[in-house]
Backbone as CSV, one residue per row, in Angstrom:
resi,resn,N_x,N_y,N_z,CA_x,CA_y,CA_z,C_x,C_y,C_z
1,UNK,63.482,151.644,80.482,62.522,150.584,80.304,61.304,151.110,79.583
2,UNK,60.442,152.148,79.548,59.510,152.754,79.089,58.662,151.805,78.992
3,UNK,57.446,151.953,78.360,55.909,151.370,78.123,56.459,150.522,77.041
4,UNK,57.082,149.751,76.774,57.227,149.204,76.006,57.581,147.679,76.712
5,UNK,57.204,146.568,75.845,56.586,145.315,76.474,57.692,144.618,75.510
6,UNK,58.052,143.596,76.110,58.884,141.939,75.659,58.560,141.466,74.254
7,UNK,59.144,141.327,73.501,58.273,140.699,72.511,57.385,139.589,72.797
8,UNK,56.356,138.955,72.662,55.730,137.749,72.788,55.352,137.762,74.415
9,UNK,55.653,138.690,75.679,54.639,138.961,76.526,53.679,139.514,76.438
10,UNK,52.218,138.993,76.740,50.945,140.157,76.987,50.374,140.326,78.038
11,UNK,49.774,141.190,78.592,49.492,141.877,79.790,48.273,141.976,79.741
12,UNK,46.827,140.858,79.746,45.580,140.916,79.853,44.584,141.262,80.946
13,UNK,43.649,142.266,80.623,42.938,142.668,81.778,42.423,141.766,82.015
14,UNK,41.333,141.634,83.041,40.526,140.443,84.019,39.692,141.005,83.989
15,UNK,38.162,140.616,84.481,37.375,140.548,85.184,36.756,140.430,86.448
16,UNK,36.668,141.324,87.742,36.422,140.387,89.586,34.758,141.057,88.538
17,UNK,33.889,139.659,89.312,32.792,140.215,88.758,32.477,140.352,90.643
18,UNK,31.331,141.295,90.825,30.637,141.551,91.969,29.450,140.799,91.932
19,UNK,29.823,139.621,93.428,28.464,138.703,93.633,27.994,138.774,95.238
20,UNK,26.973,138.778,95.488,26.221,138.743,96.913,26.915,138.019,97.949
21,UNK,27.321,136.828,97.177,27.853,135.477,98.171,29.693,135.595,98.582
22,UNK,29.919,136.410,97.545,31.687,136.570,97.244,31.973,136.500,95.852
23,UNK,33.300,137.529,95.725,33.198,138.003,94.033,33.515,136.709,93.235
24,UNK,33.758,136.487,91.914,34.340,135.921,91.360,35.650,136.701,90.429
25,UNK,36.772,135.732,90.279,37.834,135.945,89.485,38.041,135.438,88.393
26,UNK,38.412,136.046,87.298,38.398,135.607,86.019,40.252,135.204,85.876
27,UNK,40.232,134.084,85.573,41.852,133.741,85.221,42.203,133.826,83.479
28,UNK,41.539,132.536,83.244,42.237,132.378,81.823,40.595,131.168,81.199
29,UNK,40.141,131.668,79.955,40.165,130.369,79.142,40.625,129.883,77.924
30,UNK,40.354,128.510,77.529,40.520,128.035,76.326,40.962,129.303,75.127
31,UNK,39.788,130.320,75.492,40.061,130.538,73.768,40.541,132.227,73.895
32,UNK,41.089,132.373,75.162,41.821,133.657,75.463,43.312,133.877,74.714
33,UNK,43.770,135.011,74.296,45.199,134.947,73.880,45.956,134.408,74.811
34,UNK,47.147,133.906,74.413,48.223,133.247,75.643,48.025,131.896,75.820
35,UNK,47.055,131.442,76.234,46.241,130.047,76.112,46.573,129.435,75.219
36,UNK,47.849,128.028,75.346,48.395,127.596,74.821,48.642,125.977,75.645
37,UNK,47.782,125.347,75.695,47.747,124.239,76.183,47.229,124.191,78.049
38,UNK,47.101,123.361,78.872,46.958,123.015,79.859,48.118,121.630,80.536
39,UNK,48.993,122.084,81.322,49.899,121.111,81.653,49.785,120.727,83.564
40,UNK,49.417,122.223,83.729,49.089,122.420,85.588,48.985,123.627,85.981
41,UNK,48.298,124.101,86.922,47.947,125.411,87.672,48.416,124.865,88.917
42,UNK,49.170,126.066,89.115,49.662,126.155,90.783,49.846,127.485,91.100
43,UNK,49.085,127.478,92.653,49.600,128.728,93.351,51.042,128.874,94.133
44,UNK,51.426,130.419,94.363,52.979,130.407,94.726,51.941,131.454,95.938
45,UNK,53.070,131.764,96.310,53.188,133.193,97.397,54.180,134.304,97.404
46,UNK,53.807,135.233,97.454,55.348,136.231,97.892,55.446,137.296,99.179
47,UNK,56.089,137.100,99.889,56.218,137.646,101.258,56.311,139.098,100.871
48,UNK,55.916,140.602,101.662,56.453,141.500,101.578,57.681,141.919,101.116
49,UNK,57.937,142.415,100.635,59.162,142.959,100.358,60.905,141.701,99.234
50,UNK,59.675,140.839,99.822,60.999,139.694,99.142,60.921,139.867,97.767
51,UNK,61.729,138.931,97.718,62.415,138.737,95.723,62.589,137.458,95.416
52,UNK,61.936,136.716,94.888,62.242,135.321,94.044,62.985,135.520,92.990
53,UNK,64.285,135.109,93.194,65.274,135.310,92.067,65.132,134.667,90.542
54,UNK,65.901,135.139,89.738,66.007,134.952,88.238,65.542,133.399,87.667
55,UNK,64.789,133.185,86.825,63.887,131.575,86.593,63.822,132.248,85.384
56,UNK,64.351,131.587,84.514,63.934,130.895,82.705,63.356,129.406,82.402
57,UNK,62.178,129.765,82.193,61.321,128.486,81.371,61.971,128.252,79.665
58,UNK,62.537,127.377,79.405,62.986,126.759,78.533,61.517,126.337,77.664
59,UNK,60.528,125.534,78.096,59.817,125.225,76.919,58.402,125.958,77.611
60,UNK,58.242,125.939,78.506,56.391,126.356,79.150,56.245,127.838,79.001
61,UNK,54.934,128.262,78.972,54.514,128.824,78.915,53.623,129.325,79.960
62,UNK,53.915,130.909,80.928,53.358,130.997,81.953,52.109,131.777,81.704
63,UNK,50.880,131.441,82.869,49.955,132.699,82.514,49.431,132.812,84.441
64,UNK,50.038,133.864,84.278,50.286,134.346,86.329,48.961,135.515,86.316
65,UNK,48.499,135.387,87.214,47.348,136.154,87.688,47.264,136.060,89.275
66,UNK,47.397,137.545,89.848,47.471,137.619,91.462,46.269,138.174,91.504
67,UNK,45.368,137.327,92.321,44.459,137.901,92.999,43.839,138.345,94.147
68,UNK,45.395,137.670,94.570,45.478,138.356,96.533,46.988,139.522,96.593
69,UNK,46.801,140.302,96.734,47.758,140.804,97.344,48.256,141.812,95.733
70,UNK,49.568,142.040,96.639,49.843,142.555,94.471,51.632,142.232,94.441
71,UNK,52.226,142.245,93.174,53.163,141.434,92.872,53.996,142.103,91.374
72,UNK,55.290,142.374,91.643,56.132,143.326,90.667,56.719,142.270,89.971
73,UNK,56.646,141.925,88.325,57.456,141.066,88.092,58.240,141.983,87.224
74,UNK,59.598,141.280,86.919,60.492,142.256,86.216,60.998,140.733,85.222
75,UNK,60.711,141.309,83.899,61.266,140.726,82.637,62.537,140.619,82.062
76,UNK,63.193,140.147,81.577,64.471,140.341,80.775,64.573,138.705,79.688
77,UNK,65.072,140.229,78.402,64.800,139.192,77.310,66.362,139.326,76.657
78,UNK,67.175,138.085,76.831,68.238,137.999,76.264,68.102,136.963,74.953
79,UNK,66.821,136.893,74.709,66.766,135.854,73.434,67.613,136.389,72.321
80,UNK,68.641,135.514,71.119,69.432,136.214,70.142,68.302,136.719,68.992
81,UNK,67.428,136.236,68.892,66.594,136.395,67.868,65.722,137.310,68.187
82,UNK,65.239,137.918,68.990,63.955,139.461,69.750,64.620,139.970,69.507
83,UNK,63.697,141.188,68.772,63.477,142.154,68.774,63.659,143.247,69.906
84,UNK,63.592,142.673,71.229,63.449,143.289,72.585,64.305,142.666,73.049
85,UNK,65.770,141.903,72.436,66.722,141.529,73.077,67.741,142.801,73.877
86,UNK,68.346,142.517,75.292,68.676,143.090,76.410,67.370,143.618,77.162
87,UNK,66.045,144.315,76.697,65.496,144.937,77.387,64.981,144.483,78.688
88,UNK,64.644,144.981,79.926,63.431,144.756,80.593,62.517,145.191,80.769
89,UNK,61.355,144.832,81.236,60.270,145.209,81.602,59.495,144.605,82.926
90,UNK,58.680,145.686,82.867,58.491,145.875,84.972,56.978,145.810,84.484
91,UNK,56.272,144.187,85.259,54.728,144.501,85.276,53.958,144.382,86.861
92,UNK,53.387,145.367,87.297,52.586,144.986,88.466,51.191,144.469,88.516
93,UNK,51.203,143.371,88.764,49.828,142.815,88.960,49.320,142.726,90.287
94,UNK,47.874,142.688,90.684,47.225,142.446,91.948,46.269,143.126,91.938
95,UNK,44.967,143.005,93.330,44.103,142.829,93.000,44.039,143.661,95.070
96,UNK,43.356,145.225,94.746,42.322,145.714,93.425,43.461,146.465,92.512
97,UNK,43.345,146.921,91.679,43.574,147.697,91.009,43.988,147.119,89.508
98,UNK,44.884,146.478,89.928,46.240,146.091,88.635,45.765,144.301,88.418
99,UNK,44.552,144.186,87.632,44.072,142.715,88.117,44.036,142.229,86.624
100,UNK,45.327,141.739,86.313,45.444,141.075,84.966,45.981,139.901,84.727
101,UNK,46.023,139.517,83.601,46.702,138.093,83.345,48.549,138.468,82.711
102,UNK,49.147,137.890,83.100,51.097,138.219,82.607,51.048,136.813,81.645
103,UNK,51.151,136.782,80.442,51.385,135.779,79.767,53.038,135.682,79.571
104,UNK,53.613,134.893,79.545,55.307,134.876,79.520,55.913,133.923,78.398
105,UNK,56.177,133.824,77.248,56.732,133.056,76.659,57.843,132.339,77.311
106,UNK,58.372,130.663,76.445,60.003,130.269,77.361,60.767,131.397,76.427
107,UNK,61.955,131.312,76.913,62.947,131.702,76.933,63.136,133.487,77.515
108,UNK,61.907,133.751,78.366,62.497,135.245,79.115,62.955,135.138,80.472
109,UNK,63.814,135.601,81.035,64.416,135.868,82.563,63.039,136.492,83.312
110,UNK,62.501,135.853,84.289,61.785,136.503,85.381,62.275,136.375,86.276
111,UNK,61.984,137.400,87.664,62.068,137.180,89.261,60.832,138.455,89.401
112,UNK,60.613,138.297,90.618,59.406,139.230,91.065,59.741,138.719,93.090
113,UNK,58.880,140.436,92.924,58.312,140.405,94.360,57.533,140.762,94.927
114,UNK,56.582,140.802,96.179,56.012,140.920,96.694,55.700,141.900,96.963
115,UNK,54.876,143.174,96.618,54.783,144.421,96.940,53.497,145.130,97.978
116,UNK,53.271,143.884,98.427,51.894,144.275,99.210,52.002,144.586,100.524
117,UNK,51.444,145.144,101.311,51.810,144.709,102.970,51.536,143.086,103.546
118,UNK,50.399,142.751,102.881,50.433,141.295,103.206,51.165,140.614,102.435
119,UNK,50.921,138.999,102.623,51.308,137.749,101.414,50.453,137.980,100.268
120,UNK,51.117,138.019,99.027,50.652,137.840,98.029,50.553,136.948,97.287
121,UNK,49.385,136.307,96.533,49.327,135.513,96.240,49.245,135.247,94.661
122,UNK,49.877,134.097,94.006,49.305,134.237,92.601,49.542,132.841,91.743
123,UNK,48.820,132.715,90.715,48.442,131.662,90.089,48.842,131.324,88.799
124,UNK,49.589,130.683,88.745,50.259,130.040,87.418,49.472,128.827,86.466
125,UNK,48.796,129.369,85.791,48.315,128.178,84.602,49.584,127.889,83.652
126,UNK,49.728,126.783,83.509,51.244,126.770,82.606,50.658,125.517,81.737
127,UNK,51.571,125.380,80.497,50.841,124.681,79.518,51.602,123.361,79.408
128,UNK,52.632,123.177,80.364,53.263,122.195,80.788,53.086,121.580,82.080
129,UNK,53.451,120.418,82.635,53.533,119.980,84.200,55.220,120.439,84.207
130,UNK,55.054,120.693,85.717,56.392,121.063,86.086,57.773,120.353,85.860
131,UNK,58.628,120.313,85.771,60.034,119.548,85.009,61.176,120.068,85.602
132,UNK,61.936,120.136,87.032,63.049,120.626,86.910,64.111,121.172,85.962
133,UNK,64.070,120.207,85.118,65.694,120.225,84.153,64.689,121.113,82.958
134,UNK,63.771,121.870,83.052,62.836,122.500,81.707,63.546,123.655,82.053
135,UNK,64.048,124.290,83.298,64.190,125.311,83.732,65.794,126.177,83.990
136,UNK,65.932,127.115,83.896,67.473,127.871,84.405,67.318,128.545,85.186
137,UNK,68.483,128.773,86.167,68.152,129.919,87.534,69.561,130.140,86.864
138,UNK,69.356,131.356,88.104,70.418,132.833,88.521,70.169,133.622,89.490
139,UNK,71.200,133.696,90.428,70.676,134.536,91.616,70.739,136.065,91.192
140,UNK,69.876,136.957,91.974,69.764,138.329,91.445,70.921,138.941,90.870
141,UNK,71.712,138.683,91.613,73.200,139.696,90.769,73.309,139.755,90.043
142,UNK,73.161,138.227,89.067,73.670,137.716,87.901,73.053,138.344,86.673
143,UNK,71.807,138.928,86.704,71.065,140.029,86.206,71.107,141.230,86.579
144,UNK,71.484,142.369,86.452,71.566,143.427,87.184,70.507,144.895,87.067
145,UNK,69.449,144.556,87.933,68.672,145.218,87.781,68.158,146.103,89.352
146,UNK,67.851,147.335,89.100,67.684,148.070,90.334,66.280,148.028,91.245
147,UNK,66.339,146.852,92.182,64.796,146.710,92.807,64.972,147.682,93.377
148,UNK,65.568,148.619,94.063,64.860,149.796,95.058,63.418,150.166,95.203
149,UNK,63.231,150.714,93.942,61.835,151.042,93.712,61.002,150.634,92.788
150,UNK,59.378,151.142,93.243,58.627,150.473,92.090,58.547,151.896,91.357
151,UNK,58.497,151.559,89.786,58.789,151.973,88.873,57.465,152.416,88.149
């Protein structure tokens, strides 16, 4: 897998700014890279140790930022046309440390999990509203990739 990134994923740092009252978190704006419309923001969760299996966005565009907890997502790009077709890639986000934005083009394979001791939490700005039939699953097998460890 090496340091080498998806075609058309980017991996943007953040901002927690330090305030008296409680910090603030920087997500996404208007005129940030990735930022490609407004359709809905929603938060998810991920339990310790679990795995939300394989999800392809067909047309949306994700921009995930964890700012509770921290969270391993693992990429795979079977697009015929990339450049980075078969590869994957492994990004950890969360907060402190690893506190960035995961921009995701459609057409890459994600699943991720939960790598924190607590619930982790994280936030999807997507440039679509949600759509069942926008989407493809696959349970883990069907991708074959080695969660044992973080990488």
């Amino acid at each position: 897998m090496g340091n080498r990134m998806i075609a058309g994923v980017l991996v943007t740092p953040l901002r927690e700014i330090d305030t008296p009252g409680g910090n603030v978190f920087h997500a996404i704006k208007a005129s940030d890279a990735g930022y490609c419309g407004f359709g809905e923001a929603y938060f998810s969760t991920a339990q310790p140790g679990k795995i939300k299996p394989w999800k392809r966005h067909n047309r949306m565009t994700l921009n995930l930022v964890v700012p509770i907890g921290k969270v391993r997502f693992i990429l795979y790009d079977e697009r015929t046309d990339s450049p980075s077709k078969n590869m994957f890639a492994e990004v950890v986000l969360g907060n402190p440390g690893h506190y960035a934005r995961l921009t995701v083009p459609p057409g890459i394979w994600m699943a991720f999990q939960g790598v924190a001791e607590q619930t982790s939490w994280l936030l999807n700005v997507a440039d679509l509203p949600h759509d069942p039939a926008e989407a493809d699953r696959k349970t883990l097998n069907e991708i074959p990739y080695d969660w044992s460890e973080i990488k």
